[in-house]
C-alpha positions in Angstrom: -1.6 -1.7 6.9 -2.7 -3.8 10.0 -0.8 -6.7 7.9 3.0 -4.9 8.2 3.2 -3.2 11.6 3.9 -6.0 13.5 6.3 -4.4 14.9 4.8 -1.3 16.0 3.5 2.1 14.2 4.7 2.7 10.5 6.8 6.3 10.2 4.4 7.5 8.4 0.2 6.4 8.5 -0.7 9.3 6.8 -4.2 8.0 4.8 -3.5 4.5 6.2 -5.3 4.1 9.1 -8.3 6.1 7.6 -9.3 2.7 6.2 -11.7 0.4 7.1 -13.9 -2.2 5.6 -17.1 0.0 6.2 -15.7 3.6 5.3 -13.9 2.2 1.8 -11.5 5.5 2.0 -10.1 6.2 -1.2 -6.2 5.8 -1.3 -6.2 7.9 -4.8 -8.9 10.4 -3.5 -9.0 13.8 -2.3 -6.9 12.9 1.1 -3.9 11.4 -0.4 -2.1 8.4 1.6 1.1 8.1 2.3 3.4 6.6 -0.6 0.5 5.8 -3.3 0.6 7.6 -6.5 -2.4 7.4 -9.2 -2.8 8.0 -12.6 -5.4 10.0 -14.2 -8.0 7.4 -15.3 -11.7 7.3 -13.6 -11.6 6.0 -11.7 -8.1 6.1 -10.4 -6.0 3.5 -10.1 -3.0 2.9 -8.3 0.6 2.8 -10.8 3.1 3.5 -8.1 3.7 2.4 -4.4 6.4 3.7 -2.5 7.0 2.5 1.2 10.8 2.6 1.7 12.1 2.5 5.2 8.5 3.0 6.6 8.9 0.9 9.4 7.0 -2.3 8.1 7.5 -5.6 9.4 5.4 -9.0 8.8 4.3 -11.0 6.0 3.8 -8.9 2.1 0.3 -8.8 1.8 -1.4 -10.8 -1.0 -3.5 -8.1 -1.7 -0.8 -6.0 -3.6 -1.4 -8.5 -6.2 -4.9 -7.2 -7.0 -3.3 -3.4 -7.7 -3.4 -4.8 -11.4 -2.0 -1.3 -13.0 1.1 -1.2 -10.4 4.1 -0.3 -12.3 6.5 0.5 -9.5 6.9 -1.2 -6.1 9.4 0.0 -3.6 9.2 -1.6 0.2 13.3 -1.3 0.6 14.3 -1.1 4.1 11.5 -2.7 5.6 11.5 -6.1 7.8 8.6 -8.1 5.1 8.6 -11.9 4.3 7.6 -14.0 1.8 7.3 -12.8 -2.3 5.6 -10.5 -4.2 2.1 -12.2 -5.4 1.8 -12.0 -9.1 -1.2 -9.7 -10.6 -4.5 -11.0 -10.8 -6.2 -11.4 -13.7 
């Protein structure tokens, strides 16, 4: 999150900014985050992330590249630079 608004707020934060290194909020938990989807599995995992036209600007964070089950990524209408990292292994 803190990554892509370099150009101000996102349009929508919802479950975003309730993360921090110490809490560890759960993007696929109870309080659902804006644009994630998850499967089923236990634990969750997320298969789907949808930020089109959110308002995000700066570099693509590497870290998408650890979301190993990812099937669909949409961040259309967006100001990012730089590629998509590959999966990690």
């Amino acid at each position: 999150h803190n990554a892509t608004s370099k150009r101000g707020p996102w349009v929508n934060e919802t479950g975003w900014t309730s993360w921090n290194s110490s809490s560890f909020a759960d993007c696929c938990g109870r309080l659902r985050w804006h644009g994630v989807f998850c499967d089923d599995s236990t634990p969750a995992r997320v298969v789907r992330l949808n930020l089109t036209s959110n308002g995000l600007s700066g570099q693509i964070p590497p870290e998408i590249g650890m979301l190993r089950r990812l099937e669909v990524l949409d961040l259309s209408d967006n100001m990012l630079l730089g590629t998509i990292p590959d999966p990690t292994t």
